[in-house]
C-alpha positions in Angstrom: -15.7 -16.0 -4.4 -13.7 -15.1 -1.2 -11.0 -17.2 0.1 -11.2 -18.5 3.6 -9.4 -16.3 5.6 -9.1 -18.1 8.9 -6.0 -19.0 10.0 -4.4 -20.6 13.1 -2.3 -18.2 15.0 0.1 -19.3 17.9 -0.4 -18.4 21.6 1.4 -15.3 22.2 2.8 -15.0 25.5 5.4 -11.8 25.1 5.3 -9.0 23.3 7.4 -9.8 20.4 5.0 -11.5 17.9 6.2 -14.0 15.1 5.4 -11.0 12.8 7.7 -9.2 14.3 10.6 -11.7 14.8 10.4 -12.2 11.0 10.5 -7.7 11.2 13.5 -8.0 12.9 15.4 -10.3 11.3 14.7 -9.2 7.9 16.0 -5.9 9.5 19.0 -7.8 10.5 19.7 -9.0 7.3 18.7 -5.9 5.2 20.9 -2.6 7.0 21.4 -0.8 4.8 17.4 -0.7 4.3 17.0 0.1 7.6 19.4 2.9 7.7 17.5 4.5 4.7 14.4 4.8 6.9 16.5 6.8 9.4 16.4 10.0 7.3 18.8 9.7 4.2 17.0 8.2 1.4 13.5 8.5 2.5 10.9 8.8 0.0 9.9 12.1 -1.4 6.8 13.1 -0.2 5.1 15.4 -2.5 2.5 15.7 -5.3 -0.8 13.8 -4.7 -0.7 10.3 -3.8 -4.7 8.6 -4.2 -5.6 6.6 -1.5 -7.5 3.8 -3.6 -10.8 2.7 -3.1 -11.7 -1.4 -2.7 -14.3 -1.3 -5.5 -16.9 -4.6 -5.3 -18.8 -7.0 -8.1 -21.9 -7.9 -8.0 -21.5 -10.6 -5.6 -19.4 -8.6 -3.4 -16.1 -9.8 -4.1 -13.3 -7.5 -4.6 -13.2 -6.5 -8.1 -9.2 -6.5 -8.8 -9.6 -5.6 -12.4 -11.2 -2.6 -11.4 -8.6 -2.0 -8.9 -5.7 -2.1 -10.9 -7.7 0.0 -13.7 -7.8 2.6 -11.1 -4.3 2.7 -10.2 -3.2 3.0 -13.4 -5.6 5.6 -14.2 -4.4 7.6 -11.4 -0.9 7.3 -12.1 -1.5 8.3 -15.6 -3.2 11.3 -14.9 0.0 12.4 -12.6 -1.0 11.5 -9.2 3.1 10.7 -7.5 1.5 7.7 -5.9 -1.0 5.2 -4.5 -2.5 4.3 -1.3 -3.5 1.0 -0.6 -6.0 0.2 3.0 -6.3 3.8 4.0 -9.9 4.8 5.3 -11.2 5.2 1.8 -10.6 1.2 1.0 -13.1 0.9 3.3 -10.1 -1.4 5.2 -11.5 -2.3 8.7 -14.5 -3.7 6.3 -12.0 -6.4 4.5 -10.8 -9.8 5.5 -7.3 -11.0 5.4 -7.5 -12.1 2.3 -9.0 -9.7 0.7 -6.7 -7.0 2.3 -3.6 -9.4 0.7 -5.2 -9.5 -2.5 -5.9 -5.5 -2.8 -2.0 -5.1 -1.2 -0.8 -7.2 -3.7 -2.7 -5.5 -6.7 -1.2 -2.4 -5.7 2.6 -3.2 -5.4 2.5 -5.0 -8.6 1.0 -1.8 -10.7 3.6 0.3 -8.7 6.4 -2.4 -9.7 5.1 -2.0 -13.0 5.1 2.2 -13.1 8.2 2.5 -10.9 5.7 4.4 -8.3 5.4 4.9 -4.9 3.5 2.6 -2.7 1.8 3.6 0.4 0.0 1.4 2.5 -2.1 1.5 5.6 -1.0 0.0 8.7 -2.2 1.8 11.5 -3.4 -0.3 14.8 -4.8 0.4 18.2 -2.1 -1.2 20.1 1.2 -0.6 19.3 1.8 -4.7 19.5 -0.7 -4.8 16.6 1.2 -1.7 14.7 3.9 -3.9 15.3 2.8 -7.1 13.4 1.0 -4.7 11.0 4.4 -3.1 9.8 6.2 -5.9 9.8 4.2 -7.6 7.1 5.2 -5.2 5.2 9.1 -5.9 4.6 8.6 -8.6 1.9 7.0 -6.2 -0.2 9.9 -3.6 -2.3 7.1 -1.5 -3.8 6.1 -0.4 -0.1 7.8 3.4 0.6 6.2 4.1 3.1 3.5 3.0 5.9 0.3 5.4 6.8 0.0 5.2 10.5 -3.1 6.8 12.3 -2.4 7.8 15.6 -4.2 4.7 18.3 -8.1 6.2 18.3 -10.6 5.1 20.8 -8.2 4.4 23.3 -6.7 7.8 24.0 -3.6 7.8 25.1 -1.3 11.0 26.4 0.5 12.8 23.8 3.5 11.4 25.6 2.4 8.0 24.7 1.6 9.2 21.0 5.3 10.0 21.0 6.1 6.7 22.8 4.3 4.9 20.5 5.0 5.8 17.4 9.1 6.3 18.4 8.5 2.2 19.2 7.2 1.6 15.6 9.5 3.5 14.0 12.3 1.8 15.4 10.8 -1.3 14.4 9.3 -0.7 11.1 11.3 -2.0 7.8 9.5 1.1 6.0 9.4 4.5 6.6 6.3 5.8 8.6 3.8 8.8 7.7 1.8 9.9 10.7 -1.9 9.8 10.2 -2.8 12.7 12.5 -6.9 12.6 11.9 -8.4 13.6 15.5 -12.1 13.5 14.9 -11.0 10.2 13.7 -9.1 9.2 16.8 -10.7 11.5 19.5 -6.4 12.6 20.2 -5.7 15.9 19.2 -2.5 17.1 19.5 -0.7 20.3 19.6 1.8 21.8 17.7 4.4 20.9 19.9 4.0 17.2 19.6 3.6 17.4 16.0 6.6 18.4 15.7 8.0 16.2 17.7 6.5 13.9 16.2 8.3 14.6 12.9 11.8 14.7 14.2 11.6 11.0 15.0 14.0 9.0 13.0 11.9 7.1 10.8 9.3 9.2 10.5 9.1 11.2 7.3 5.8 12.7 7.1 2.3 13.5 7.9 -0.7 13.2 6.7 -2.9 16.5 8.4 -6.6 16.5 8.8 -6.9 18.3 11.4 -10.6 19.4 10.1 -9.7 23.0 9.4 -6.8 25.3 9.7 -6.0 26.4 13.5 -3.3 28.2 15.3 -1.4 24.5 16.0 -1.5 24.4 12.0 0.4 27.5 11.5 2.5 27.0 13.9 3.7 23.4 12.5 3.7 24.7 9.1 5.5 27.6 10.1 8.2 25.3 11.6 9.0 21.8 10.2 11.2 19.5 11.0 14.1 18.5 8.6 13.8 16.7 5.7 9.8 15.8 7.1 6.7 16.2 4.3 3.3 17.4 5.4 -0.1 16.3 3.1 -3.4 17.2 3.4 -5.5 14.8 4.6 -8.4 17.0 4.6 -9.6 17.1 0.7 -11.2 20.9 0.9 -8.7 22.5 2.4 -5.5 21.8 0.1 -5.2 24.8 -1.5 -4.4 26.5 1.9 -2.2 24.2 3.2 -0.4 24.1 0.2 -0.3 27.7 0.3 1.3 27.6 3.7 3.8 24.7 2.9 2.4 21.4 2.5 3.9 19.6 0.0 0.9 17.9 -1.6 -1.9 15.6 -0.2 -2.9 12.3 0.1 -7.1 12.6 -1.1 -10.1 10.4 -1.8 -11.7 13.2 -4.1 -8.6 13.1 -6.2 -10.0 9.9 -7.8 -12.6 12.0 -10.0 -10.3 14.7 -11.0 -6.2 14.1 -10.4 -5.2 16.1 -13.1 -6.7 19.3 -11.3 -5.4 18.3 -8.4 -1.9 17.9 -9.7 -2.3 20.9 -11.8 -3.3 22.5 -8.1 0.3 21.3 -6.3 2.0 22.8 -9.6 0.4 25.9 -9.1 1.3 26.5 -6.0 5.0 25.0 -5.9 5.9 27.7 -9.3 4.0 30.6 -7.8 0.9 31.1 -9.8 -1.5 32.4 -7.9 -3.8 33.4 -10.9 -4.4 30.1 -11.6 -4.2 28.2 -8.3 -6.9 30.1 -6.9 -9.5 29.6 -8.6 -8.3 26.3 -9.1 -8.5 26.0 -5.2 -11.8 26.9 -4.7 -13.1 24.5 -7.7 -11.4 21.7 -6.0 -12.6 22.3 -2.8 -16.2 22.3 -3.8 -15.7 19.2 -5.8 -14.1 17.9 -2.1 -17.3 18.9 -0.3 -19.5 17.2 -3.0 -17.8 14.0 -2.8 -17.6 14.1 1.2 -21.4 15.2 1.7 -22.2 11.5 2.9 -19.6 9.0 4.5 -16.6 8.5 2.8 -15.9 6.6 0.2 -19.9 6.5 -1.0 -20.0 9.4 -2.9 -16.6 9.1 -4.5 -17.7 5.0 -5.5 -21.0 5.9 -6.8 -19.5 8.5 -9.4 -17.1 6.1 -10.5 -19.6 3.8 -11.0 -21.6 6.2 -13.2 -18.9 6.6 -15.3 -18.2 2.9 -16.0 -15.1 2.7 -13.7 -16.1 0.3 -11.4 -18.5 -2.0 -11.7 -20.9 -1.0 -8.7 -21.0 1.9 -6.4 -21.5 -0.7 -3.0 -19.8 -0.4 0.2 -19.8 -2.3 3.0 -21.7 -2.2 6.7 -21.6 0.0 8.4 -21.8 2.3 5.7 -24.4 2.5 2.7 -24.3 3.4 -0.6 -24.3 7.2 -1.4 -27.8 8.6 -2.0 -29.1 9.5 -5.9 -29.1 13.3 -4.8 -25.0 13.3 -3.5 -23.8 11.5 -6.6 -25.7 13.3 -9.3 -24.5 16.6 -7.0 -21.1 14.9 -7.2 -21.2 14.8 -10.9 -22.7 18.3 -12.1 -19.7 19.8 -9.9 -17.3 17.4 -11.8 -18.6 18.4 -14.9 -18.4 21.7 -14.5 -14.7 21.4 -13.4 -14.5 18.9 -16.8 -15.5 22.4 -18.9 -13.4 24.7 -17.2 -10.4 22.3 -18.0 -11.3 21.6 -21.8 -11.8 25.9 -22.0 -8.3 26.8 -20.7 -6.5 24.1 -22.7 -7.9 25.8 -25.8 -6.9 29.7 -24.3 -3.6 27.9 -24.1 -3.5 26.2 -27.4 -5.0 29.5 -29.4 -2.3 31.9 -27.5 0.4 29.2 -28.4 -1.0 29.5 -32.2 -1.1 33.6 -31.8 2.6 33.3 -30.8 3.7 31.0 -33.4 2.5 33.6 -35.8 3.2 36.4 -35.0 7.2 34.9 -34.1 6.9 34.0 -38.3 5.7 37.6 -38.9 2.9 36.7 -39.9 
């Protein structure tokens, strides 16, 4: 059953929230944190980090069995990290409480596996960032914060900078931008990106720019110091990766992260035979999974493999049509094959070597 999530909140007549008073003095009192977000000591951003989906019982409660089951799944199969209350939690959809409980599940299986926690924190307002990131400082596991860039609202790309310059200097974590602009209706150029990137405190992005354009070359082409890009955007990975990105952060990656970590490894040593193909696999399992509103498609797979117990989401979305998951799950299967065939190739030339190194 849900908690009541209702709680009394005090008239706020300035800026500075009590969120943020507690921000700041745990700042205050933790410097040597704080200097770590400036630059030195940030988290590695690389590899693929899963941003988690909120699966649901039967009586639409958060399922937090199932949750943790996933995170450890992921982790096991080599994913660097988690994600907790991106998009694909379906976060906007979840009351307080629930948002606590999924938060909480998360940092306690990263405790557990020494891994990286992400969590979602983006906000509108940059008051509401604010008090979003600083409930995050009494949580260790927390590397970093995923912050979108304010949508609906629209501001300049000089009060992009603004605002996110003002979070970062107030955050107790380090910040990844969320740059998503069919999301947010803001694009922004290359210029800004970057710019972006150099701010201290900032030590990543997550792109899904919803292709590859000439402001994507030119920001891969010229990145800020000690500054991480991801792909956001699941299908298009493999290029980004081939033009620099250091891994992604991606919802499909719940229904086959040992491709996708066998993709980044690819790429990172060289082997273009193999991440290639691998590539294009990937990205048709990425279109599969995104052919109706994200997370359906993704849920309703894992639910027809047993991993969560139903495939629901919540209003405004709907569950993923029959046709999309059983589409889903043939492409999945047939990346399933390809994986089982090359770990024999491997296994037999490994046995053909042995051999013929005993002159046999």
């Amino acid at each position: 059953m849900r908690q009541d999530t209702q709680q009394t909140r005090t008239p706020r007549d300035t800026r500075e929230t009590r969120d943020t008073r507690k921000a700041r003095d745990t700042r205050d009192a933790r410097p040597a944190r704080h200097a770590r977000n400036r630059r030195a000591g940030a988290p590695v951003l690389d590899g693929i980090h899963v941003p988690l989906v909120t699966p649901f019982a039967a009586d639409g409660s958060v399922a937090v069995d199932a949750l943790e089951a996933l995170a450890h799944r992921v982790l096991d199969a080599g994913a660097s990290g988690i994600v907790a209350l991106g998009t694909t939690a379906e976060s906007a959809a979840l009351e307080e409480a629930e948002r606590e409980a999924v938060t909480e599940v998360c940092a306690r299986v990263c405790r557990e596996r020494d891994a990286p926690l992400v969590v979602g924190a983006g906000a509108a307002s940059t008051a509401a960032g604010e008090a979003a990131l600083a409930r995050l400082a009494r949580r260790p596991e927390v590397r970093a914060a995923l912050v979108t860039v304010p949508s609906f609202v629209r501001p300049s790309e000089a009060g992009v900078l603004a605002h996110f310059a003002r979070l970062a200097e107030v955050s107790p974590v380090p910040l990844i931008v969320y740059h998503i602009p069919y999301r947010t209706a803001r694009s922004l150029d290359a210029t800004t990106l970057r710019a972006l990137g150099a701010l201290p405190g900032v030590v990543g992005m997550k792109y899904a720019g919803g292709g590859i354009d000439a402001d994507t070359v030119a920001l891969l082409g010229d990145l800020p110091d000690d500054f991480a890009v991801l792909a956001g955007d699941d299908a298009y990975l493999s290029p980004l990766l081939a033009m620099g990105a250091s891994g992604g952060i991606l919802a499909s990656a719940h229904l086959a992260t040992r491709r996708f970590v066998e993709l980044v490894e690819a790429w990172r040593v060289g082997d273009l035979p193999r991440a290639r193909p691998l590539g294009h696999a990937l990205a048709r399992l990425s279109a599969a999974a995104f052919a109706e509103p994200n997370p359906a498609v993704t849920k309703g797979v894992l639910h027809a493999r047993g991993l969560i117990p139903t495939p629901d989401v919540r209003l405004p979305l709907l569950p993923a049509s029959g046709a999309a998951v059983t589409a889903a799950l043939e492409v999945l299967e047939v990346l399933e094959a390809g994986e089982g065939r090359e770990v024999r190739e491997v296994r037999d030339a490994h046995e053909v070597g042995t051999v013929e190194r005993n002159g046999a």
